[in-house]
C-alpha positions as CSV (number, residue, x, y, z in Angstrom):
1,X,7.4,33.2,7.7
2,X,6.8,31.2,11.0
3,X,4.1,28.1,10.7
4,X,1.8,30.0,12.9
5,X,1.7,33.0,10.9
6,X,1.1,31.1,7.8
7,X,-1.8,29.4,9.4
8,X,-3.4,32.4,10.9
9,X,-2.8,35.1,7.7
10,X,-3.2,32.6,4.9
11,X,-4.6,29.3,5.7
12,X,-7.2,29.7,7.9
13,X,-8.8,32.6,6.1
14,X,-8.4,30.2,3.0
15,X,-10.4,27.6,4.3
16,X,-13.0,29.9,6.3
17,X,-13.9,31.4,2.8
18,X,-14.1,27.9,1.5
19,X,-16.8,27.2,4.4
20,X,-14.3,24.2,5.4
21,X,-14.3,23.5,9.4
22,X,-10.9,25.5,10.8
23,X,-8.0,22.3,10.8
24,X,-4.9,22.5,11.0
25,X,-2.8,21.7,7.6
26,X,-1.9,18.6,8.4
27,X,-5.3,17.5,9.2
28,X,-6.2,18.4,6.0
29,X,-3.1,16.9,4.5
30,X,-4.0,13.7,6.2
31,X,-7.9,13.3,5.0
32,X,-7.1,14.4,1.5
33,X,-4.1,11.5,1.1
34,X,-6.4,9.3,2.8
35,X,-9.5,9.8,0.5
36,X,-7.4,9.2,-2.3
37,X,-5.9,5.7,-0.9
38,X,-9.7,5.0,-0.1
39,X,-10.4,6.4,-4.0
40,X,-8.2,3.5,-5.4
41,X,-5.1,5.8,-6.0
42,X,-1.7,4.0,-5.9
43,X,0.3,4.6,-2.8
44,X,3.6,5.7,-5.0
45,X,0.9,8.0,-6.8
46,X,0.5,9.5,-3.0
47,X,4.3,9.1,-1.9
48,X,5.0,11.6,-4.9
49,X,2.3,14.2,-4.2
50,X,3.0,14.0,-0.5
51,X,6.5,14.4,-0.7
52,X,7.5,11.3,1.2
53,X,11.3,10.5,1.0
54,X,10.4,6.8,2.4
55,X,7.8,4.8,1.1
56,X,7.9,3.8,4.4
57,X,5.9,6.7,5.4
58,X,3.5,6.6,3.0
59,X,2.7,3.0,4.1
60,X,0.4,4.4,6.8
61,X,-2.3,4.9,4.5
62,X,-1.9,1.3,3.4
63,X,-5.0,0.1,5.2
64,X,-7.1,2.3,3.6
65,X,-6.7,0.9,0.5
66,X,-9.9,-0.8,-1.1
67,X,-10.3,-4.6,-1.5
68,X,-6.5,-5.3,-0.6
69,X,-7.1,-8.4,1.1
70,X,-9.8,-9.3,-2.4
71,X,-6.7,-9.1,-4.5
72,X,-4.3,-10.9,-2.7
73,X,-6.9,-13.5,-2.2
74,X,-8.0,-13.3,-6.1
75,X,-4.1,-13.5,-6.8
76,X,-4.3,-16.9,-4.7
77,X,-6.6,-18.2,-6.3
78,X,-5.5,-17.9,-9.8
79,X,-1.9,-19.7,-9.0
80,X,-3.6,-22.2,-7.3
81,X,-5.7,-23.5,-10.3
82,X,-2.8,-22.7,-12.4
83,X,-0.8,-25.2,-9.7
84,X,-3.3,-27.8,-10.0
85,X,-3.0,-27.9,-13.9
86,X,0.8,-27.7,-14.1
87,X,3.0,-30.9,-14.4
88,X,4.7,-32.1,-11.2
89,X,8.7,-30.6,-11.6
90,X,10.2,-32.3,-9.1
91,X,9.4,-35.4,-7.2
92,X,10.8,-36.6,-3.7
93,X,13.6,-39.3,-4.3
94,X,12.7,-42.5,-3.4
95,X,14.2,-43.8,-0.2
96,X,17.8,-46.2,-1.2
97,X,17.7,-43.9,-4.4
98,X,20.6,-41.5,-3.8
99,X,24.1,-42.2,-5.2
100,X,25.7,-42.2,-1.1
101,X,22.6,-45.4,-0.1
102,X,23.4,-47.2,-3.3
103,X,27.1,-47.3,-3.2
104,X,27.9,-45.6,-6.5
């Protein structure tokens, strides 16, 4: 079965008794994976349903996602107060400190 054939005997009769406009299956393909990015649906939860080999592909849809930026930013902010409340792990050596300006 040629892709033509399939579009003209099954899918656009499929989607003219649905009442849906006449797009091709891609189209279609392409809104429903990006409503579901724009839903909040995880992009591997996509990659699998799509079919994608490489996430790579999937990665498209990326920007669709809601609040990304919010949760990097939210992310940010939480390791920053925890970084203001940890003790200091390492300190910059003095200068005439190290073991080659001292002579030992």
């Amino acid at each position: 079965m040629t892709d033509e054939h399939f579009r003209n005997r099954v899918w656009y009769p499929a989607v003219k008794a649905a009442g849906v406009g006449r797009f091709a299956p891609r189209i279609m393909r392409h809104t429903a994976a990006s409503w579901l990015v724009q839903d909040g649906v995880p992009l591997y939860d996509v990659q699998a349903l799509l079919g994608h080999e490489d996430y790579a592909t999937t990665m498209r849809y990326a920007h669709l996602a809601p609040d990304v930026h919010g949760k990097v930013i939210e992310s940010w902010n939480r390791r920053t107060l925890r970084a203001l409340d940890a003790p200091v792990t390492h300190e910059r050596k003095k200068a005439g400190s190290s073991k080659r300006e001292t002579g030992l």
